[in-house]
C-alpha positions as CSV (number, residue, x, y, z in Angstrom):
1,X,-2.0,-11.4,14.5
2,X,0.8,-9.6,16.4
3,X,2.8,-9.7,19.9
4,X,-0.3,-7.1,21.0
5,X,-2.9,-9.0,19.2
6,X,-1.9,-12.5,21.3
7,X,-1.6,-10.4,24.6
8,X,-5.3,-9.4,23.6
9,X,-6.5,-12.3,23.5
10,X,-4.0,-13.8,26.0
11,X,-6.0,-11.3,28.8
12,X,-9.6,-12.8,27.8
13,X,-7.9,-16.6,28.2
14,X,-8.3,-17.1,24.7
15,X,-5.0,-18.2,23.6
16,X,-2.1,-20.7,24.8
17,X,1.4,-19.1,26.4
18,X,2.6,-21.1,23.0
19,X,0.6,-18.3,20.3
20,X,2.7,-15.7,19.8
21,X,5.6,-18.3,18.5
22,X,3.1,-20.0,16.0
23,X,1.2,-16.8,15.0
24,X,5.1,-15.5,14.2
25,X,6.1,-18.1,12.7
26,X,3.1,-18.3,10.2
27,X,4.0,-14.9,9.3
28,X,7.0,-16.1,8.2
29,X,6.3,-18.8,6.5
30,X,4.2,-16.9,4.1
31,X,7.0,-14.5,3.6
32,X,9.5,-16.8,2.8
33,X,6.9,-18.8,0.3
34,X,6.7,-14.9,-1.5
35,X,10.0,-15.1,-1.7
36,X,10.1,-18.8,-3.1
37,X,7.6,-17.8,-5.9
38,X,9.9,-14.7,-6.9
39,X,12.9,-16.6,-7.1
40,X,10.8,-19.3,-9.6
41,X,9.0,-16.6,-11.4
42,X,12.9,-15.1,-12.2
43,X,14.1,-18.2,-13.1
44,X,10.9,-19.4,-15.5
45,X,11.2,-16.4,-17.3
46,X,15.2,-15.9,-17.4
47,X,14.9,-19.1,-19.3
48,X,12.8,-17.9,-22.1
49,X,14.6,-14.2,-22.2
50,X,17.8,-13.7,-20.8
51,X,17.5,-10.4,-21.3
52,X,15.2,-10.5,-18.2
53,X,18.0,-11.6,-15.8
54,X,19.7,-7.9,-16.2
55,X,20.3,-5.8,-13.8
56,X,18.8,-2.7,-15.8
57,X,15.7,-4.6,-16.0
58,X,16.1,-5.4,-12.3
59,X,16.3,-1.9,-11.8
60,X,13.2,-0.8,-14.1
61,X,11.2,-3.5,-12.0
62,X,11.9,-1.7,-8.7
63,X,11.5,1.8,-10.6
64,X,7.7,0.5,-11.8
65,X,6.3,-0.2,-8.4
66,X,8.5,2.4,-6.4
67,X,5.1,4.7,-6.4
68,X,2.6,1.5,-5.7
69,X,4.8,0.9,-2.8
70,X,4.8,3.8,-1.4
71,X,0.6,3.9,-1.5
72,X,0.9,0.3,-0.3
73,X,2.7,1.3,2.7
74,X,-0.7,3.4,3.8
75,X,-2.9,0.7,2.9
76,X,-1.4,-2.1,4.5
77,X,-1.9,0.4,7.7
78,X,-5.1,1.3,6.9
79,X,-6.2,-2.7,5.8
80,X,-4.7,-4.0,9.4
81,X,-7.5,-2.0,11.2
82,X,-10.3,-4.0,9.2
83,X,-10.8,-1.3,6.9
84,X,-9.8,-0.5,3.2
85,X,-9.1,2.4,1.3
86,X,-10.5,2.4,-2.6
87,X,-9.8,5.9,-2.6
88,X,-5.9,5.8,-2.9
89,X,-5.7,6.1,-6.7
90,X,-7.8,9.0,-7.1
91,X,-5.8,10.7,-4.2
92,X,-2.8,10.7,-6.3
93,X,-4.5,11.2,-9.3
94,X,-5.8,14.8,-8.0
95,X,-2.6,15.4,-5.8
96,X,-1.0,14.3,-9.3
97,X,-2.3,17.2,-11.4
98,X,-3.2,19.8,-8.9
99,X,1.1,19.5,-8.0
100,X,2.0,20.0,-11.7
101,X,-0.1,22.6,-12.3
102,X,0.5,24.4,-9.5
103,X,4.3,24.3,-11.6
104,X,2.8,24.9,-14.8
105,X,1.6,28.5,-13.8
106,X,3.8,29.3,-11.2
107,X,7.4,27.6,-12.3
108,X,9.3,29.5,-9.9
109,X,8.0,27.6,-7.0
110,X,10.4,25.3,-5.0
111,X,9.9,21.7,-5.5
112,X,10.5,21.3,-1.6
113,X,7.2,23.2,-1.5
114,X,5.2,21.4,-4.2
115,X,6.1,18.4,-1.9
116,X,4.8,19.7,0.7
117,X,1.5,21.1,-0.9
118,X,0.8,17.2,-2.4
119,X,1.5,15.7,1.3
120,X,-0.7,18.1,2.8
121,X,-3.6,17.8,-0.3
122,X,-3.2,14.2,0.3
123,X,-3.7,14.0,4.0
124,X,-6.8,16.5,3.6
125,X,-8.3,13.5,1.4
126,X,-7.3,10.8,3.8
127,X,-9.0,12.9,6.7
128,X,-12.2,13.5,4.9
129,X,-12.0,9.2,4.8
130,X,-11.4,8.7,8.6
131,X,-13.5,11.1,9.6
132,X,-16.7,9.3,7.3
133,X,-15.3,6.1,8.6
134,X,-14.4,6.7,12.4
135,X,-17.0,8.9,13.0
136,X,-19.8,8.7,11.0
137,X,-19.2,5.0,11.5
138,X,-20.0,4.2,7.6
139,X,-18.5,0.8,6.3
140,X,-14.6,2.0,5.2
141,X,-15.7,0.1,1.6
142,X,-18.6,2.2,0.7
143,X,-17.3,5.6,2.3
144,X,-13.9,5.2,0.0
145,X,-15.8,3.6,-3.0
146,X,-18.1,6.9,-2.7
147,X,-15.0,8.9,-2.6
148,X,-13.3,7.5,-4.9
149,X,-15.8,9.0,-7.9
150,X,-16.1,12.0,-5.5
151,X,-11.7,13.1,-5.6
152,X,-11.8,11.8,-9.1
153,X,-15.0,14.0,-10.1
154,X,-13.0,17.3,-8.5
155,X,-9.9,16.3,-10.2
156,X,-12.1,16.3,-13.7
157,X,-13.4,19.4,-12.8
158,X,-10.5,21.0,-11.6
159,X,-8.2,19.8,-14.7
160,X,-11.2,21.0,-16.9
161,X,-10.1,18.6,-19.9
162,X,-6.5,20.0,-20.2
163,X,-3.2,18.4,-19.2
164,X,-0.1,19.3,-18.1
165,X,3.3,17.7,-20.0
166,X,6.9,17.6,-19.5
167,X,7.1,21.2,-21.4
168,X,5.3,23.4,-19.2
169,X,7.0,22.5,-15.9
170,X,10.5,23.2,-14.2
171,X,13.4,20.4,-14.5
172,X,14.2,20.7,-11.2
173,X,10.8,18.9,-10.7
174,X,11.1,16.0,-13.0
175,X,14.4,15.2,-11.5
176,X,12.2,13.8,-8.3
177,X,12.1,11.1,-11.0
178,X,15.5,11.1,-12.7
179,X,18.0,12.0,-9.8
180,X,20.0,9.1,-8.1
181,X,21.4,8.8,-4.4
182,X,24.2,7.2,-4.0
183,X,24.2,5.3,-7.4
184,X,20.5,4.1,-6.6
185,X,17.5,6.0,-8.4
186,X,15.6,8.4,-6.1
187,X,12.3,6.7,-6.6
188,X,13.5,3.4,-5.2
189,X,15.5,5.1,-2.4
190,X,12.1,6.7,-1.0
191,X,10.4,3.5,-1.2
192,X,12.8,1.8,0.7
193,X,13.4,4.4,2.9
194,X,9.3,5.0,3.6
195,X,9.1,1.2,4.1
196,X,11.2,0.8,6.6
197,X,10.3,3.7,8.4
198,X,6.9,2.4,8.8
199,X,8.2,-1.1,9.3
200,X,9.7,0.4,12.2
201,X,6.9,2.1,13.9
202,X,4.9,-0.7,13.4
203,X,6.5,-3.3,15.1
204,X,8.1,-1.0,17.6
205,X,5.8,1.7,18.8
206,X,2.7,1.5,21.4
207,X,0.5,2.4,18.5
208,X,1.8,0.6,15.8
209,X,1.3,-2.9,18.2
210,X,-2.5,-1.3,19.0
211,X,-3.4,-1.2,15.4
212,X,-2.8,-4.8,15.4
213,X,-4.5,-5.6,18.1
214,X,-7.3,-3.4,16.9
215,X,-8.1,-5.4,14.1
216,X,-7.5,-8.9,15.5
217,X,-10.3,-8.3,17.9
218,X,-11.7,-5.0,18.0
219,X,-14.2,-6.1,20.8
220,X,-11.2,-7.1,23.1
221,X,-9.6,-4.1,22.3
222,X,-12.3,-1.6,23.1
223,X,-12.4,-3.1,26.2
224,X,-8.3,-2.7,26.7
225,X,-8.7,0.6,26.8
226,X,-7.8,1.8,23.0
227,X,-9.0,4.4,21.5
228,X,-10.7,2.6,18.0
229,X,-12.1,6.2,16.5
230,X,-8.1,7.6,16.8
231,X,-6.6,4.5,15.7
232,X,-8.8,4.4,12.1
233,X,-8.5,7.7,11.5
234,X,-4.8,8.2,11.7
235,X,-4.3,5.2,9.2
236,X,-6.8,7.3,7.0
237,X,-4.8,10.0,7.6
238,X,-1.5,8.7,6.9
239,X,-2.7,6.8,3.9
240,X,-3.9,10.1,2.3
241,X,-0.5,11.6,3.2
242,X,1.8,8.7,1.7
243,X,-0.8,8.9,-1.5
244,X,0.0,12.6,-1.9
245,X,3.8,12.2,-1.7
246,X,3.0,9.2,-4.5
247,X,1.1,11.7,-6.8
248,X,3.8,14.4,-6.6
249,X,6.5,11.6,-8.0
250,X,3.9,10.3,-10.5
251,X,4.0,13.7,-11.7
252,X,7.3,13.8,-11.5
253,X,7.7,10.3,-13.2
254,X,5.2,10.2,-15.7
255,X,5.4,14.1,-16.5
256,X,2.4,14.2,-19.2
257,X,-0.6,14.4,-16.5
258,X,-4.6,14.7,-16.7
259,X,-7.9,13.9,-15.1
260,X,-6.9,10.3,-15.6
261,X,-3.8,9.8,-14.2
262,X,-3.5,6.6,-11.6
263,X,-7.0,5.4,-12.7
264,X,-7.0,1.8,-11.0
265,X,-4.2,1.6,-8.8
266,X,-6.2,1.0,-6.2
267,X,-6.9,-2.0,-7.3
268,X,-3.0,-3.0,-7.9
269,X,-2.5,-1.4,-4.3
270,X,-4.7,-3.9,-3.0
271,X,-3.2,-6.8,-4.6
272,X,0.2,-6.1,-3.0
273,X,-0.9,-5.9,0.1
274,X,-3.3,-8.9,0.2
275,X,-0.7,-11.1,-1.9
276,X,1.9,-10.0,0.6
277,X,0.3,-11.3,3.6
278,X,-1.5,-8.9,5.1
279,X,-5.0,-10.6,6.1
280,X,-8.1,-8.4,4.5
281,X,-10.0,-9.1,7.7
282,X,-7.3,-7.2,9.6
283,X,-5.1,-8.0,12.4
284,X,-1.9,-9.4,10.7
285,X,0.9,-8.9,8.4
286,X,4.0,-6.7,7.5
287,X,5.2,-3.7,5.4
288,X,7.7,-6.1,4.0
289,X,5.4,-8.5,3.2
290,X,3.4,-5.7,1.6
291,X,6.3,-4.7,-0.4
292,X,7.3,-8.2,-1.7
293,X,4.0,-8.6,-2.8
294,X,4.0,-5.4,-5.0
295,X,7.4,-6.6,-6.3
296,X,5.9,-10.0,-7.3
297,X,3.4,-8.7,-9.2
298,X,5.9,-5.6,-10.6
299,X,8.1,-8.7,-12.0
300,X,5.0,-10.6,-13.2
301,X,4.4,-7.0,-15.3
302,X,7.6,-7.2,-16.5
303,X,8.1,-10.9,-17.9
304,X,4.4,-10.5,-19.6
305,X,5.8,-7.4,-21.2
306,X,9.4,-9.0,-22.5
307,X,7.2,-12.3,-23.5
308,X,5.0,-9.8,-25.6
309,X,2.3,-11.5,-23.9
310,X,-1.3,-9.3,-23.3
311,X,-1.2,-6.8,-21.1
312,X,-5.0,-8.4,-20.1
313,X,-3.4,-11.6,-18.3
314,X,-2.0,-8.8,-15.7
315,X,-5.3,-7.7,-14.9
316,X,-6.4,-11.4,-14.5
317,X,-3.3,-12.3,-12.6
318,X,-4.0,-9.1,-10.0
319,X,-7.8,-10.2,-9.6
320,X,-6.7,-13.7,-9.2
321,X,-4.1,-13.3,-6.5
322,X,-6.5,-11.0,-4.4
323,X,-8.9,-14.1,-4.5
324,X,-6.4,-16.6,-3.8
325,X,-5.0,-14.3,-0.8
326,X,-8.0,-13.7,0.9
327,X,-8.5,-17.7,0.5
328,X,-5.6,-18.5,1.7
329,X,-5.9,-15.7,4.9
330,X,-9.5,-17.4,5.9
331,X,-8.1,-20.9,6.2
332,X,-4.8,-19.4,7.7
333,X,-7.2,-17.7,10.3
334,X,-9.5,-20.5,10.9
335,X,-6.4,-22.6,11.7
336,X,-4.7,-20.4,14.1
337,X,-7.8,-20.3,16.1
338,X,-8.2,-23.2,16.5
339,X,-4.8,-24.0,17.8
340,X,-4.6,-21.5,19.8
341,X,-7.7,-22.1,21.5
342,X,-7.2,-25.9,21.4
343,X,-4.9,-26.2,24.2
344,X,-7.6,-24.4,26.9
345,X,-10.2,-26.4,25.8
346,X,-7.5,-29.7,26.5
């Protein structure tokens, strides 16, 4: 829950004058404990390789899950409303190749441009999603499993079995990937810098606080006077958007590129965002928590791959936190209500 979220249900009597201090604190808590287990995991596995506790290696974790962040950023908005998006990965997939071979046979394009083209490719996808979802009223988990095979179909069709590699496009491009601000690679500084952006306008904007209250209590909030249909599909919208800017830098990063490309990161995507706190069923968390959950499991990546350990444990990890998250969220939800409607009923 948020400040709006307890004002919600503070107008329909529902919660003590005490709620928005517990439900904040809460969100701490479970910050601070994902910031606990990182500072374990780094120690556990600095023991076994020290080579782990470098700061290049700190650097290539940040570098891994600089994209996933960036895509987590638009599904943490998107998963706050009570909805999901299973879509993301094949939106930066297609956005992904259609970018880079856009560069392939026409090199002389601006980069400035091909950013542009992926942003605006991407928020086309996202729209298609809000408008199934906030319109058509279709669950948000079958209208983005549908389209997930649907973008990922057209980006099959579109790459028509070829690829595009480091060769056949410009160097201006994949410096996106290579070019540091400041002494810090480019990659990290637009996650950081999209982060807090949207950190920002979440917690201090009318409609970042709506989307909150929106799916805390969606009932209550009809009945506030917010406008559901907008809300769901602007976080469909911007999801698309952040997953197009993604699939220009994994172009960018990864420079070889097919049909193929970001097949199930959705499913990583998820996993950050759930481990980092923010509740499946909507209504509560943070970007930051987002973001220390994709670093978690980034570093998790990491010490499997120093400890030559399978590459399968990280699949079984990811499925594993989601579960335990969305656990963990229930019995965190089912406790806050009923403090916070104890005190009334006393």
């Amino acid at each position: 829950m948020s400040t709006t979220t307890t004002r919600v249900e503070e107008s329909r009597g529902r919660v003590r004058p005490g709620g928005k201090r517990l439900v904040a604190l809460v969100g701490r808590v479970r910050e601070l404990g994902l910031i606990v287990v990182l500072l374990v995991i780094v120690a556990l596995v600095g023991l076994q390789t020290p080579r782990f506790l470098t700061p290049g290696n700190f650097e290539q974790i940040l570098l891994s899950i600089a994209i996933l962040a960036i895509v987590a950023v638009g599904e943490t908005m998107v998963i706050l409303t009570r909805n999901v998006d299973l879509s993301v990965g094949s939106t930066v997939g297609m956005t992904a190749f259609v970018c880079a071979d856009v560069l392939k046979n026409h090199p002389q394009t601006p980069v400035i441009l091909i950013i542009l083209l992926g942003c605006a490719l991407g928020a086309v996808l996202g729209a298609v999603n809000g408008l199934i979802v906030a319109l058509g009223r279709v669950p948000a988990i079958v209208a983005t499993l549908g389209t997930l095979y649907l973008y990922r179909g057209l980006d099959s069709y579109i790459a028509g079995g070829t690829q595009v590699s480091a060769y056949d496009v410009p160097d201006s491009f994949l410096s996106l990937a290579t070019t540091h601000i400041l002494g810090v690679p480019a990659l990290i500084v637009f996650a950081a810098a999209i982060a807090l952006i949207f950190a920002y306008l979440l917690r201090a904007t009318r409609t970042g606080r709506e989307l909150y209250a929106l799916g805390s209590n969606p009932e209550a909030a009809r009945l506030a006077g917010l406008r559901a249909e907008r809300l769901i599909f602007l976080t469909f919208l911007l999801c698309g958007l952040l997953s197009g800017f993604a699939g220009v830098l994994w172009g960018a990063r990864f420079a070889t590129v097919d049909s193929g490309a970001a097949t199930g990161l959705e499913l990583q995507v998820i996993a950050a965002v759930v481990v980092g706190g923010v509740n499946i069923f909507g209504g509560s968390g943070t970007i930051l928590g987002a973001m220390l959950g994709a670093i978690v499991l980034g570093t998790i990546d990491n010490a499997l791959t120093l400890l030559k350990l399978s590459q399968f444990w990280l699949q079984a990890i990811d499925g594993a936190a989601i579960l335990a998250a969305v656990t963990l969220d229930a019995l965190i939800t089912r406790w806050l209500q009923h403090r916070l409607r104890g005190g009334r009923q006393r």
